[in-house]
N, C-alpha and C positions, 0 to 999 in steps of 0.2 A: 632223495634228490641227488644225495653226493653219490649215493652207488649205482642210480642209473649214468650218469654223468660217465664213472669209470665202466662200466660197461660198455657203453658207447663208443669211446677210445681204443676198449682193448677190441670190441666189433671191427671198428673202421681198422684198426692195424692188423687184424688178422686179416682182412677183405684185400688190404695192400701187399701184404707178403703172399697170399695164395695169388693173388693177382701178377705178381714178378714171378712167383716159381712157375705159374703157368706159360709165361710168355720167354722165359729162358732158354736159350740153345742147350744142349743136349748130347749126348754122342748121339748119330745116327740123321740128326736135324740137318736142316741146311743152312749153310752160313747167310747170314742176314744180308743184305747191303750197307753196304757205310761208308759216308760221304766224309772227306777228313781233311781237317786243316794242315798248313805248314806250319813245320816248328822252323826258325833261322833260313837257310836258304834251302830249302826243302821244297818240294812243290804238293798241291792239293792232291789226295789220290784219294778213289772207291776200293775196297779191298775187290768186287768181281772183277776189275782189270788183273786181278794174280789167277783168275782161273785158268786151269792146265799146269800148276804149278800146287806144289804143296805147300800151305801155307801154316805160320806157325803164327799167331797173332797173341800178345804179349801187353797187355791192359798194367800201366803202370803207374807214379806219381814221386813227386821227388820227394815228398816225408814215408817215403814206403823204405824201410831198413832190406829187406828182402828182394826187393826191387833191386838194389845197388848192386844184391848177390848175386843175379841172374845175370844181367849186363853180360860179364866174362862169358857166360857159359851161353848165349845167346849172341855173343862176335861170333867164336869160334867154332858153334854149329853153322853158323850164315858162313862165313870164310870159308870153311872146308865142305859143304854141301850147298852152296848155290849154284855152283856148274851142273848136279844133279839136277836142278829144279826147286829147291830150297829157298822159298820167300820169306824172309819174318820181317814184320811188323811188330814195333811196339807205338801200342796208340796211350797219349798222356794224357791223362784227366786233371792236371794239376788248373786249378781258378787261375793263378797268375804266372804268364806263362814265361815271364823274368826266372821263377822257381823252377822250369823245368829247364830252361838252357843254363841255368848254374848246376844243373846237376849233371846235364850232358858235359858238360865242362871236364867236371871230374871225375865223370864216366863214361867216355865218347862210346857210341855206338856206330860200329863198322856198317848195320842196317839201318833200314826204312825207320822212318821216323818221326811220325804226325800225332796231330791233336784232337782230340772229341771235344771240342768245343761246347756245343750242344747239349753233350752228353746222351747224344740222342743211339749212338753207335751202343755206346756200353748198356743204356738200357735195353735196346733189341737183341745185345748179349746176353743179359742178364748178370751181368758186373759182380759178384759176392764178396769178393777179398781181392787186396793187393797183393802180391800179381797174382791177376788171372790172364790163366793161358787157354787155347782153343788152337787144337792142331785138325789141318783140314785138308782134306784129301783134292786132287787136283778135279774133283766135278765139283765143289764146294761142300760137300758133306763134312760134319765134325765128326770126327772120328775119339778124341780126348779133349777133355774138359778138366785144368786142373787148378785148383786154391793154392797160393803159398809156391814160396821156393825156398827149398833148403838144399843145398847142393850137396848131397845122397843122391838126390830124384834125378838129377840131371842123366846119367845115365839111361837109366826106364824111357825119359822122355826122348833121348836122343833114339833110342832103339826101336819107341815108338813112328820117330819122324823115320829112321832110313827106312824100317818096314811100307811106309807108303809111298817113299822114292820107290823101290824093287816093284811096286805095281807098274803094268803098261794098263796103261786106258788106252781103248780101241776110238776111231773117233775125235781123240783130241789132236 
């Protein structure tokens, strides 16, 4: 009895995770819609109002140590490439959302700045680790999809992001 029991659990948790890895963006996918709260005086935004824009969307929380590291390096690409066309978004998954304007506090962020409340956004992500980032081309395609920051990466990432400024889409 007690090893069908664990059977059963470790069934249902494998049925859960092939069930998320199925329904996770991708490179090549299209960006999901997602409906987002205001963080402080912020206003509500869908991430498809940035289409025609490249967008760089930044899934963070204030217990996220890695999170704090990206900030800097997520002003200063939004600062110096949003005349290009350069959107970022970081969407907060934090429960209480006192936690996440203490941390903007002592990490302001120069960009966009809202909440998954729901958490309904990050699941149609597919959310893995703090931070996850998804850089998305101006018809909404993902183009990069990545776990973690350690700022090595930021480079790659930044080189990844001008490469889709230097595209013209025709039509937009």
């Amino acid at each position: 009895m007690k090893n069908q029991r664990y059977l059963t659990i470790v069934s249902f948790l494998a049925l859960l995770c092939a069930n998320q890895a199925a329904t996770a963006v991708e490179a090549g996918g299209a960006m999901p819609e997602c409906k987002l709260s205001p963080i402080g005086d912020s206003q509500s935004s869908d991430l498809s109002q940035y289409k025609g824009q490249v967008l760089y969307v930044d899934f963070w929380a204030s217990w996220c140590g890695p999170c704090a590291k990206s900030f800097p390096f997520l002003n200063e690409m939004s600062e110096q490439l949003k005349g290009q066309g350069l959107q970022v978004v970081g969407v907060n998954l934090d429960e209480n959302p006192d936690e996440a304007k203490a941390f903007l506090a002592k990490y302001p962020a120069s960009f966009t700045v809202a909440a998954d409340v729901s958490k309904q956004c990050a699941k149609d992500f597919g959310v893995k680790a703090m931070p996850s980032s998804y850089i998305i081309d101006r018809k909404g395609v993902v183009h990069h999809v990545h776990l973690g920051f350690r700022p090595g990466e930021a480079k790659e990432l930044r080189v990844m992001v001008e490469k889709l400024l230097a595209e013209k889409v025709a039509g937009l």
